[in-house]
N, CA and C of each residue as an Amber inpcrd file, in Angstrom:
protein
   549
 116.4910000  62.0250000 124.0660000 116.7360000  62.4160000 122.6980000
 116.0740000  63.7620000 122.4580000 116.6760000  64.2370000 121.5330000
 116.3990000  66.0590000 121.5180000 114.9600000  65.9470000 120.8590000
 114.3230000  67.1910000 120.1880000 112.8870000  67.0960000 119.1840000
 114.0870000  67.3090000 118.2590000 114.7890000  68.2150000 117.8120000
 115.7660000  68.2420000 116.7240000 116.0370000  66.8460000 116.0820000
 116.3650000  65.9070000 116.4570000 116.7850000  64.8110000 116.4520000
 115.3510000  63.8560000 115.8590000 114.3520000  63.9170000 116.4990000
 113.0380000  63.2750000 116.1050000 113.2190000  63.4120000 114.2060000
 113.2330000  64.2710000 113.9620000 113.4100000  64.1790000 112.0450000
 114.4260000  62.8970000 111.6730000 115.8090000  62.7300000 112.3740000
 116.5400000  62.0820000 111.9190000 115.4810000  60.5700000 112.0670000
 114.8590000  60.2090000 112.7580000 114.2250000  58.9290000 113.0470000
 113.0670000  59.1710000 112.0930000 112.7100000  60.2100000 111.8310000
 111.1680000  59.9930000 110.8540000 111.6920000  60.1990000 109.2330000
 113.2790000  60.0130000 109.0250000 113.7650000  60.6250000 107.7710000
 113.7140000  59.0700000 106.7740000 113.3770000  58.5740000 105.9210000
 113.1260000  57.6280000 105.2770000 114.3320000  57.3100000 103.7880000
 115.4110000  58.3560000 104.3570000 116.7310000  58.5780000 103.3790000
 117.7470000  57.4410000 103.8170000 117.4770000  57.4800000 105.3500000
 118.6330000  57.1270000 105.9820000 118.3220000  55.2150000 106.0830000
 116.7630000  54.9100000 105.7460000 116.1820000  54.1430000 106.3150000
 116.4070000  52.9240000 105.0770000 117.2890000  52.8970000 104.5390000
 117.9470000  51.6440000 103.3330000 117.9650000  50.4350000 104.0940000
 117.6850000  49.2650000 103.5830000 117.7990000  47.7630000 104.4060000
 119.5320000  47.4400000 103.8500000 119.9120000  48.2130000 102.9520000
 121.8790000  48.0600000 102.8820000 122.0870000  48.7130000 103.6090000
 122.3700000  49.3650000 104.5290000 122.7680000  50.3610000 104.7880000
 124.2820000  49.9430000 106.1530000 125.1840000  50.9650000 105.9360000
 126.5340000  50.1120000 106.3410000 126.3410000  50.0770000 107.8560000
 125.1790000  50.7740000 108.3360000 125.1290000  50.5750000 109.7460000
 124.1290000  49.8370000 110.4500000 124.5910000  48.7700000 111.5730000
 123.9130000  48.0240000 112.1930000 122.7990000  48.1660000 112.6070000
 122.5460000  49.3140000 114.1360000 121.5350000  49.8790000 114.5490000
 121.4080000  51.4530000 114.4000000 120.5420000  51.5560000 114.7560000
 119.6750000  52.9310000 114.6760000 120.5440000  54.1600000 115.2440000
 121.1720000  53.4750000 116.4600000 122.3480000  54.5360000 117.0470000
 123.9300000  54.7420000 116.5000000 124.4360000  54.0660000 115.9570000
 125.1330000  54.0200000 114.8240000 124.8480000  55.3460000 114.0070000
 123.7000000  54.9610000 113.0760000 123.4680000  55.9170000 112.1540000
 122.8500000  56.7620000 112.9040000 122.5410000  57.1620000 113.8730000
 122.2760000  58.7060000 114.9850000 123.7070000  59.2530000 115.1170000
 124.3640000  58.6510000 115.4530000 125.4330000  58.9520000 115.6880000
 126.4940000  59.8450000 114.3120000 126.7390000  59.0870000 113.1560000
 126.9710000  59.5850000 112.1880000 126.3100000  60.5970000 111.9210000
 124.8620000  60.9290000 112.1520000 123.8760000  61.8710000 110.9580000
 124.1330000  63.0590000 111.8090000 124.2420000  62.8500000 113.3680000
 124.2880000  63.9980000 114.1990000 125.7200000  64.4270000 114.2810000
 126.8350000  63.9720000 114.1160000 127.9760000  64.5050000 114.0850000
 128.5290000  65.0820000 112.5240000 127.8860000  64.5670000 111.8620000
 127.6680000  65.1160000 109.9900000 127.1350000  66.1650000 109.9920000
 125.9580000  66.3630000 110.4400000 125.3140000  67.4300000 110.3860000
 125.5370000  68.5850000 111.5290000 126.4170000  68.2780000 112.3070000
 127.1690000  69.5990000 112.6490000 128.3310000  70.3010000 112.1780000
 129.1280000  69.4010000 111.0060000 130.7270000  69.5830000 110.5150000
 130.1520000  70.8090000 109.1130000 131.0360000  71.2840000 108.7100000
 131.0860000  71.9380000 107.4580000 130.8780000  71.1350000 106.7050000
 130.4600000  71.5630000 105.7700000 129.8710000  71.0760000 104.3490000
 129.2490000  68.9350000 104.9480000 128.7500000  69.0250000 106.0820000
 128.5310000  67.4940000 105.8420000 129.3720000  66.3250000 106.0800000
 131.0520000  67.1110000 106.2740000 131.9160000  66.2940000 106.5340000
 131.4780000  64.8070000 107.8180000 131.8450000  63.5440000 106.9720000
 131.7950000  62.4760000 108.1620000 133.6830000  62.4770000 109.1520000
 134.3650000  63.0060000 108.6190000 135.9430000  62.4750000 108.8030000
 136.0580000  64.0940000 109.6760000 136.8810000  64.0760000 110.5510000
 136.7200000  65.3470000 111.3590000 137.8190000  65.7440000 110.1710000
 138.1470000  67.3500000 110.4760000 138.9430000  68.2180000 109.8320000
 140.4660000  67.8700000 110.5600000 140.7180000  67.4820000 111.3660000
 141.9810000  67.3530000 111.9760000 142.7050000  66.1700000 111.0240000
 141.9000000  65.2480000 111.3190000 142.1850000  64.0080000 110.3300000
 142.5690000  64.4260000 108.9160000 142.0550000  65.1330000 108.1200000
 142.0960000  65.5550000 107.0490000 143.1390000  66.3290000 106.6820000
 143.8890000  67.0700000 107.7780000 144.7340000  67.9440000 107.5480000
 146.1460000  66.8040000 107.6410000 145.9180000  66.1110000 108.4480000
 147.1640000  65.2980000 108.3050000 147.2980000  64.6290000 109.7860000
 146.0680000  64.9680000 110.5660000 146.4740000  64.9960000 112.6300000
 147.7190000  64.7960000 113.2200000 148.7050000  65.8170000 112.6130000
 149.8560000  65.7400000 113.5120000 150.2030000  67.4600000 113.6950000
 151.4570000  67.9100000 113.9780000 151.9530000  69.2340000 114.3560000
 151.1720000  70.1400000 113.5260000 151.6520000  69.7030000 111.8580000
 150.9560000  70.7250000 111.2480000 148.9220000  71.0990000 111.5810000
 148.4110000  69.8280000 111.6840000 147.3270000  69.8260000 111.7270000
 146.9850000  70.9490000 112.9910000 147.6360000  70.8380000 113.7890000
 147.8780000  71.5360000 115.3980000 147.7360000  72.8960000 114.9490000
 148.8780000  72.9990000 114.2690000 149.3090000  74.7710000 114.3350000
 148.1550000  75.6520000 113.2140000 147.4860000  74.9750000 112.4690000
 146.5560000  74.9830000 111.3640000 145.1280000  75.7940000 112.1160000
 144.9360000  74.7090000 112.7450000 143.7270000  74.4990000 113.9800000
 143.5550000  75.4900000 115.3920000 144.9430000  75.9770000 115.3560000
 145.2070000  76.8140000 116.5520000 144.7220000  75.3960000 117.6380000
 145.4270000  74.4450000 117.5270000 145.4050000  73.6410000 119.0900000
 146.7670000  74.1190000 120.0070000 147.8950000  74.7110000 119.4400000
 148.6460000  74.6000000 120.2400000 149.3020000  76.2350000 120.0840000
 148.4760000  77.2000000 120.8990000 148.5060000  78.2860000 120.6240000
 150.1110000  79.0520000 120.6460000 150.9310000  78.5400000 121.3130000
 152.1860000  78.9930000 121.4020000 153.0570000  78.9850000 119.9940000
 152.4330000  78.1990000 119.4770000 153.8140000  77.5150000 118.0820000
 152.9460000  78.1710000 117.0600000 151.7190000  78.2740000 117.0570000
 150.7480000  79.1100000 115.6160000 150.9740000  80.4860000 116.1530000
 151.1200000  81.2970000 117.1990000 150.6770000  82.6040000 117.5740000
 152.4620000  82.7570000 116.8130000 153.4390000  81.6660000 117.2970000
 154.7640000  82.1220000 116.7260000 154.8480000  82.3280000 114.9910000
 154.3550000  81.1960000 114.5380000 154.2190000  80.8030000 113.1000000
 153.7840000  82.1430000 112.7660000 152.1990000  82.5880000 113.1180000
 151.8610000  84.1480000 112.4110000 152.3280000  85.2780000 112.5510000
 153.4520000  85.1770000 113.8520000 154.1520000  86.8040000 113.8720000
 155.3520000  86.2460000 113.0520000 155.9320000  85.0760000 112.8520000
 156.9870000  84.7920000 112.0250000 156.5120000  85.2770000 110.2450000
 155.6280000  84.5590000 109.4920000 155.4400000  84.9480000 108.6210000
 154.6200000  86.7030000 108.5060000 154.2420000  87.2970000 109.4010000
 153.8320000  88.6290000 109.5780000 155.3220000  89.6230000 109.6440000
 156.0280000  89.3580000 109.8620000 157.7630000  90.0110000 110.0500000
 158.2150000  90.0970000 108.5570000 158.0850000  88.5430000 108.3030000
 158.6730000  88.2500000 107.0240000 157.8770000  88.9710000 105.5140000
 156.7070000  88.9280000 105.4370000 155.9470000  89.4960000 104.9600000
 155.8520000  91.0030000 104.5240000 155.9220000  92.2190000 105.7990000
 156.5350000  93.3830000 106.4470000 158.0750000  93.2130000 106.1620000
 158.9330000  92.8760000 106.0120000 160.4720000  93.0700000 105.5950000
 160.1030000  92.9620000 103.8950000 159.6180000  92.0450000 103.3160000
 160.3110000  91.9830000 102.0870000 158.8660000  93.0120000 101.3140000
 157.4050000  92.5480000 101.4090000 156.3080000  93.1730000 100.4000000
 156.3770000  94.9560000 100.8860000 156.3240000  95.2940000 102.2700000
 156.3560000  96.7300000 102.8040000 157.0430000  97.1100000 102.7630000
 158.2670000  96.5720000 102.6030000 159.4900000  97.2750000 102.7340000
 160.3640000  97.5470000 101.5350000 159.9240000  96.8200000 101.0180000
 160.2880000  96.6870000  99.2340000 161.9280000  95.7520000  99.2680000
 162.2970000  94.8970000 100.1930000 163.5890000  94.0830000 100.7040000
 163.1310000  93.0800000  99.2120000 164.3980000  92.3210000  98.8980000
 164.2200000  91.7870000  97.7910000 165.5440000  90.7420000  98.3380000
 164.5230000  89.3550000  98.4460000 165.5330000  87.7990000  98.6880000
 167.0660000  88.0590000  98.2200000 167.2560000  88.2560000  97.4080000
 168.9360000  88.4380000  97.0000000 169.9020000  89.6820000  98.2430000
 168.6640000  90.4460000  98.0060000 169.6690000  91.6810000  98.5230000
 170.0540000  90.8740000 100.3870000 168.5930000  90.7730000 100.7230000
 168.4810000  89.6070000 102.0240000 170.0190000  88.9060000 102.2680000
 170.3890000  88.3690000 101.3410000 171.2220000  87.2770000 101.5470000
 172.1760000  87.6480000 101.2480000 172.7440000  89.0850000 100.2680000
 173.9190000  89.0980000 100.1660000 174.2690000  90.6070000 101.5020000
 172.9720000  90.8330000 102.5500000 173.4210000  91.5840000 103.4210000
 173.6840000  90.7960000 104.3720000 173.1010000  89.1820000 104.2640000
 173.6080000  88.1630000 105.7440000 174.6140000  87.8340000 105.0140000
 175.3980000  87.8340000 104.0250000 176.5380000  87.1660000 103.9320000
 177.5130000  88.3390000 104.4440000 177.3860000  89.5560000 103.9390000
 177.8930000  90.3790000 104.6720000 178.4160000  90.2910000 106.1730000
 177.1310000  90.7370000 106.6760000 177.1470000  90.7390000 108.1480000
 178.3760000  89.8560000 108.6290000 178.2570000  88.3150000 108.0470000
 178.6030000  87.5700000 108.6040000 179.8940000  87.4170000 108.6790000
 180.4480000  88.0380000 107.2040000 181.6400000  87.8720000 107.1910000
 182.3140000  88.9500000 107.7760000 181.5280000  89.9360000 108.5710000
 181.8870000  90.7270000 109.2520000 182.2500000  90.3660000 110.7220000
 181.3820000  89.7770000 110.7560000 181.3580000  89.1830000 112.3650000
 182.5380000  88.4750000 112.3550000 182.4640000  87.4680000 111.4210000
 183.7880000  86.5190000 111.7220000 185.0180000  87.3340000 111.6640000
 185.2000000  88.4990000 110.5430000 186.6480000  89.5280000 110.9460000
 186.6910000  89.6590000 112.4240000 185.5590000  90.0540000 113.2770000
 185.8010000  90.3570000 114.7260000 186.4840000  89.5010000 115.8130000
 185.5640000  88.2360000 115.1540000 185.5020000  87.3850000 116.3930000
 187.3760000  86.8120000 116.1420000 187.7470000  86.8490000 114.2860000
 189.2510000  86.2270000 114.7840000 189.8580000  87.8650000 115.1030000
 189.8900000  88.7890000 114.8080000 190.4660000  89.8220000 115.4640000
 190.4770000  90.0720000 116.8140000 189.1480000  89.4670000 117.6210000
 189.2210000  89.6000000 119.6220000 189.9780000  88.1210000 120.3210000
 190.3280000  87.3000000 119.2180000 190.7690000  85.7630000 119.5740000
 191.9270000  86.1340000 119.3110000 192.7270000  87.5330000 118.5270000
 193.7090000  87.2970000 118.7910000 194.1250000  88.2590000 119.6580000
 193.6290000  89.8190000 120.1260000 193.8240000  89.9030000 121.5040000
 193.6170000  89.2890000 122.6920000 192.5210000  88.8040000 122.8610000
 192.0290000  88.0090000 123.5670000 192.1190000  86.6000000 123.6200000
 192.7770000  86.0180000 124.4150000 193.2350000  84.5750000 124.1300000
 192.0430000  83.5970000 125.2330000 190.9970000  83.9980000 125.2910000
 189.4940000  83.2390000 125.9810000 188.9190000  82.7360000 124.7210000
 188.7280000  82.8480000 123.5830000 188.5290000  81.7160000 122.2940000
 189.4260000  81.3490000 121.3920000 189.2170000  79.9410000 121.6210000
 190.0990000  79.5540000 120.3330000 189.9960000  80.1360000 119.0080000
 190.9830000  80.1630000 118.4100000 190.6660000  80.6330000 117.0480000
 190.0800000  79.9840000 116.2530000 189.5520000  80.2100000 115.3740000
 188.5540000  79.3190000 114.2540000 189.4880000  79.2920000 113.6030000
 189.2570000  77.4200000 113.1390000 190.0290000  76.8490000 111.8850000
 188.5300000  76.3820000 111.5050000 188.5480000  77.0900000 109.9360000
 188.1270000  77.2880000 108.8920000 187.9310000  75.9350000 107.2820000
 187.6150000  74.9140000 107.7730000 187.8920000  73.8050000 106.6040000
 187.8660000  74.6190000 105.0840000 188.7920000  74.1060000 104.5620000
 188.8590000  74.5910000 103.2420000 188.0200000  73.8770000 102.3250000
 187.0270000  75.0710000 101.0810000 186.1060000  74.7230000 101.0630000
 186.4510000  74.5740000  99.3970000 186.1670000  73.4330000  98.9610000
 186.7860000  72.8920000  97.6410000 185.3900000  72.6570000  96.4890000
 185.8310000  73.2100000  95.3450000 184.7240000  72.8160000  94.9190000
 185.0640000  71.6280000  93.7640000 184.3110000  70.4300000  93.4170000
 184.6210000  69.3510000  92.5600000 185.2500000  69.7530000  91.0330000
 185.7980000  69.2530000  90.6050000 186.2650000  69.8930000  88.9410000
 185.3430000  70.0850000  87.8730000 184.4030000  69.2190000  87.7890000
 183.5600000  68.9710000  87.2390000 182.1000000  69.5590000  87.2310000
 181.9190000  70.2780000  88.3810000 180.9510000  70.5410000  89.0430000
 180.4240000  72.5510000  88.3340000 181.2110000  72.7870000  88.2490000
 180.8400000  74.2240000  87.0850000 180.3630000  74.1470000  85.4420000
 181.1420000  72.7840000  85.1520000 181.0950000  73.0100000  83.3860000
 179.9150000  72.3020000  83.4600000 179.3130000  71.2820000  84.0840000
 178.3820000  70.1930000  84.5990000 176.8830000  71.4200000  84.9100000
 177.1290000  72.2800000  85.6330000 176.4320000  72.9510000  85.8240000
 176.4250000  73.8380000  84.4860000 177.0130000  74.4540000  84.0350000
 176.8370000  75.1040000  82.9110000 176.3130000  74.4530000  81.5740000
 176.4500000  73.3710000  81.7330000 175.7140000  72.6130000  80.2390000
 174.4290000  72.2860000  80.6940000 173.6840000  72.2610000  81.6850000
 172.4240000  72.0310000  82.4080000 171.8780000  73.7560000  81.9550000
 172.3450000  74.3250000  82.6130000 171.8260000  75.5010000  82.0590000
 171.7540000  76.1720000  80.8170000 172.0970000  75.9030000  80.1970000
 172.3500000  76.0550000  78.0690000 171.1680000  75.1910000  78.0320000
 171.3860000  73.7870000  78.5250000 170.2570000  72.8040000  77.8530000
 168.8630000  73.2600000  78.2900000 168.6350000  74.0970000  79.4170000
 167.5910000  74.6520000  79.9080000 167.0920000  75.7390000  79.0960000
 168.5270000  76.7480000  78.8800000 167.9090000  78.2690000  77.8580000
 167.9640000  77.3100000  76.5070000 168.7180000  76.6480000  76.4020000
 168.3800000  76.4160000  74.9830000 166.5660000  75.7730000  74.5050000
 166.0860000  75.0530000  75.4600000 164.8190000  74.5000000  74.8650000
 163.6780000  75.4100000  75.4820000 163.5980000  76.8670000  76.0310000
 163.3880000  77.5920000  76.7070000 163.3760000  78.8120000  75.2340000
 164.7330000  78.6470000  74.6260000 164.1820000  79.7120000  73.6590000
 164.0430000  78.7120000  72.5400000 163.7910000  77.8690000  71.9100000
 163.1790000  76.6150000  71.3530000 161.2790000  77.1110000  71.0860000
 160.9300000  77.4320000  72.6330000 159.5300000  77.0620000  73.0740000
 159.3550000  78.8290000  72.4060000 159.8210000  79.4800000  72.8430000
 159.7580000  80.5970000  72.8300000 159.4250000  80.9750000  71.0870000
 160.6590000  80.3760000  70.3130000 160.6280000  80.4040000  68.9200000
 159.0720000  79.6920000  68.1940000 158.5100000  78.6300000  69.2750000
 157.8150000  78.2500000  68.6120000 156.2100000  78.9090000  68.3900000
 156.6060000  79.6110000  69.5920000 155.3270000  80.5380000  70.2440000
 154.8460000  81.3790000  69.2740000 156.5150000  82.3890000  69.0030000
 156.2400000  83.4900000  68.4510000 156.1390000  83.2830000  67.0520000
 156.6430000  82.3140000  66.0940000 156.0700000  81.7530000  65.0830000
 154.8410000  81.7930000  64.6040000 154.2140000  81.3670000  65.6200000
 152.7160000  81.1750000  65.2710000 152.1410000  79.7740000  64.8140000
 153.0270000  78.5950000  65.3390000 153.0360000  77.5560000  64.6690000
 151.7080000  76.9450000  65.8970000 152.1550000  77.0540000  66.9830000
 151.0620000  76.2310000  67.8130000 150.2790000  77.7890000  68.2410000
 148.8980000  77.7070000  67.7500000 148.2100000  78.9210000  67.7270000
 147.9790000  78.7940000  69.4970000 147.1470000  77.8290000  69.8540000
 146.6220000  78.0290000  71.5210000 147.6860000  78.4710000  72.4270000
 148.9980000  77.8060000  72.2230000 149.6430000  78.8430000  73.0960000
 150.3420000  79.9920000  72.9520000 149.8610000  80.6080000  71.6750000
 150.5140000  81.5790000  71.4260000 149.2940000  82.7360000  71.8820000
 147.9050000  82.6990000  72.0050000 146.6010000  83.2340000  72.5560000
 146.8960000  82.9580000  74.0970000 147.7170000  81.9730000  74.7310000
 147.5630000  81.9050000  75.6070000 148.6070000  82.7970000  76.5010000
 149.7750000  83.1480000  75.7310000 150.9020000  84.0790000  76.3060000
 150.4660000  84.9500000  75.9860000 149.4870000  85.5970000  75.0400000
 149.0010000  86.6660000  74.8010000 148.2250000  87.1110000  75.8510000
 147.0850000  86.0190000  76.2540000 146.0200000  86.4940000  77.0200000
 146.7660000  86.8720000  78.3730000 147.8090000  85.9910000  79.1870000
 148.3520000  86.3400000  80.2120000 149.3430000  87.3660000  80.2840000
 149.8220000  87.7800000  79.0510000 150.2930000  88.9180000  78.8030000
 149.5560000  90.6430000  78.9410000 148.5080000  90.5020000  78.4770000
 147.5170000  91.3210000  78.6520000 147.0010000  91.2980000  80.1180000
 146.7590000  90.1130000  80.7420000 146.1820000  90.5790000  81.9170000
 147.2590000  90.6950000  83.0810000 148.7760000  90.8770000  82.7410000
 149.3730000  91.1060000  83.2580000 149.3290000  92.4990000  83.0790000
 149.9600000  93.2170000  82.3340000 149.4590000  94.2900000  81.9370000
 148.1480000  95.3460000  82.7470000 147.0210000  94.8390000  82.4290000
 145.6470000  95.1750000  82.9810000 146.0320000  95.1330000  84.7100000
 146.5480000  94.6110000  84.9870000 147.0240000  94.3650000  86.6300000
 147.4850000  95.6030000  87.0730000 148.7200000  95.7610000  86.2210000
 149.7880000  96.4740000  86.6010000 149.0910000  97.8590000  86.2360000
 148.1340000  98.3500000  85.0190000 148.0210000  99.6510000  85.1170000
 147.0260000  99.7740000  86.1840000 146.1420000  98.9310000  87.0510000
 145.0860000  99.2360000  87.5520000 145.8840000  99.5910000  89.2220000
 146.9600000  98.8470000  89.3130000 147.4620000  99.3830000  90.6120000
 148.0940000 100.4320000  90.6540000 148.6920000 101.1240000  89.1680000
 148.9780000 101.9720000  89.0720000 147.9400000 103.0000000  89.3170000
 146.8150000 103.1410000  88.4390000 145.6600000 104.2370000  88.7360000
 145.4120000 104.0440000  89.8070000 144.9520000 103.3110000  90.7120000
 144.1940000 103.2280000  91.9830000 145.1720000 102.7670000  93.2880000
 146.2020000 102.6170000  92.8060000 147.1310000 102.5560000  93.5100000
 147.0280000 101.3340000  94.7840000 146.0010000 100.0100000  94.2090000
 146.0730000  99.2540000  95.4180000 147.4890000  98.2080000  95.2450000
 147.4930000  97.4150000  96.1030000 148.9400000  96.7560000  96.5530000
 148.9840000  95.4280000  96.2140000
């Protein structure tokens, strides 16, 4: 046994006649693996995270799939915040693309008779399914400017201090990156 260790046996904290552990090595065991974890933890950190893939890639146990994960979100990150790319534009340049590609591929299928041609399922949308969607969205702006009306009223004071205050420190944000120009 270490001298480090000698305190845990002369410690009179640990030394309860309840106490949930049997013998002496038991509670050695706990006090010395506690007292090496962060903050005191008894439950390892793996456990805690969930101990499966994610816990893995978290932990860097499985260096191939996290080293991928951080150049994946490092790309993604670099395309849209550095680059000033904006999700919509993203998607209406892959819809593009795509429907570019597919002009090709049936334009070389029909010189080229090595692929079949693509048949295309026709893509139907339900009858119901637009006006259905459109009354969801009214019922949304409608209690949306409801809240809004009630704000600016002045009827419920706290949240009307409270769109204020986040209003302002939105504000305060935006001129300070402006002067100092951080990101």
């Amino acid at each position: 046994m270490d001298v480090a260790d000698s305190d845990f046996l002369s410690n009179k904290e640990f030394d309860d006649e309840d106490s949930e552990f049997e013998t002496d090595l038991e509670r050695y065991f706990v006090f010395s693996t506690a007292k090496n974890r962060f903050f005191g933890r008894k439950i390892p950190l793996r456990v805690i995270l969930g101990s499966g893939l994610i816990a893995d890639i978290i932990l860097w146990r499985n260096k191939k799939i996290s080293l991928s994960v951080l150049v994946g979100v490092t790309f993604i990150w670099l395309f849209f915040k550095r680059m000033d790319y904006t999700v919509i534009s993203f998607i209406c340049d892959s819809l593009i693309l795509l429907v570019a590609m597919l002009f090709l591929r049936s334009l070389l299928t029909s010189f080229i008779r090595i692929l079949p041609p693509l048949e295309l399922s026709s893509f139907l949308l339900p009858k119901g399914l637009l006006v259905s969607t459109a009354i969801s969205v009214t019922r949304i702006l409608n209690n949306l400017l409801m809240t809004f009306g009630v704000i600016a009223s002045g009827q419920d004071l706290k949240k009307f201090l409270l769109v204020l205050l986040s209003m302002f420190l939105t504000l305060c944000t935006q001129l300070v990156k402006m002067l100092f120009g951080f990101i």
